[in-house]
C-alpha positions, 0 to 999 in steps of 0.5 A: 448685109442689112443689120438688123436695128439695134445691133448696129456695131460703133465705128469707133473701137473704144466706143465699140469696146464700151458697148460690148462691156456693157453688152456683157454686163448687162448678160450677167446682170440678166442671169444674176437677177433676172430681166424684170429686177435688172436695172440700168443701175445694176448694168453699170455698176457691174460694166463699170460705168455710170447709168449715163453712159448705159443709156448712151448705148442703149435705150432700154432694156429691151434694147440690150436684150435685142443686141444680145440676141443678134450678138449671140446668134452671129457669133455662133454663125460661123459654126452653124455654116461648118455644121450645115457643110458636113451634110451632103443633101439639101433634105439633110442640112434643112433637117440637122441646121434646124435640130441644131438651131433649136437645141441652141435655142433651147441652151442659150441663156439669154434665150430661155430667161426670155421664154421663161419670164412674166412678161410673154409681150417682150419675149415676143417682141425680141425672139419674135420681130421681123427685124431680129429672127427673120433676118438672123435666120435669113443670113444663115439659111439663104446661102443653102436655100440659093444652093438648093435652087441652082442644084435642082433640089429646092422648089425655084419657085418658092421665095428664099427670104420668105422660107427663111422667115418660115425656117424662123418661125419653126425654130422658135416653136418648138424653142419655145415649147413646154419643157414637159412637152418638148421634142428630142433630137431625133423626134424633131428630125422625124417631125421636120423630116416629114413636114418641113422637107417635103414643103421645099421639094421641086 
């Protein structure tokens, strides 16, 4: 499995748990004081550690906001599969895994701090990046895409990674939308139902 940069785990578990630590510092201190005011300081004074030792982890903090992104979304991986697996059809665990995925989006801190900030360039750059959600969302998707193809029901000749990339960017849309002007649950099934469905179809 490729990891995507930034996320890359140490090998070392006490390296491993001062990563995390400051990781989980750096979570709190985003909440806390928002992204722009958060400093490498801040980060390890809370983690318990100096400002040395953040930055032997990480360069910036564009670089802790890409770890946490990917940290977040593969912890909450196994549970996406378990969803995905109640549904029967193809049709439906496309329609519900995206419902799903962008009721996540739209809850998760870390997430809606970086929709909702000054700085639109580092949201995009860090929800965005081919390396972050094109690759997260391809981890979680290409198992069903494959199954899909066998089964008969999703288009052989349509290119998993690619439609992958595409399921990505859907998400992040309509995560990204206005709060006045957002879909609920069962408008943004009708929507993908609709449009998102028929595109894979045989």
């Amino acid at each position: 499995m490729t990891v995507p940069f930034g996320a890359e785990p140490e090998a070392d578990p006490a390296r491993e748990a001062v990563r995390l630590a400051v990781l989980t510092a750096a979570e709190r201190c985003f909440d806390r004081f928002g992204i722009a005011k958060t400093t490498m300081e801040d980060i390890g004074r809370t983690a318990g550690v100096s400002r040395a030792t953040v930055y032997r982890y990480f360069a910036d903090r564009e670089a802790l906001l890409l770890a946490s992104v990917i940290r977040r979304a593969r912890s909450d991986m196994p549970r996406a599969r378990r969803h995905l697996a109640q549904f029967g059809t193809f049709g439906d665990k496309l329609v519900e895994g995206l419902v799903r995925n962008v009721e996540r989006g739209r809850r998760d801190p870390i997430v809606q701090l970086l929709v909702t900030s000054d700085q639109p360039a580092l949201a995009a750059r860090v929800l965005g990046g081919e390396g972050v959600s094109h690759q997260l969302s391809y981890e979680l998707w290409e198992p069903v895409l494959a199954a899909a193809q066998e089964s008969g029901e999703m288009n052989q000749a349509l290119d998993r990674r690619m439609a992958a990339t595409w399921l990505a960017r859907v998400t992040l849309i309509m995560v990204t939308q206005e709060k006045s002007t957002r879909l609920g649950p069962d408008e943004l099934r009708a929507e993908f139902r609709a449009f998102v469905v028929p595109a894979f179809l045989p």
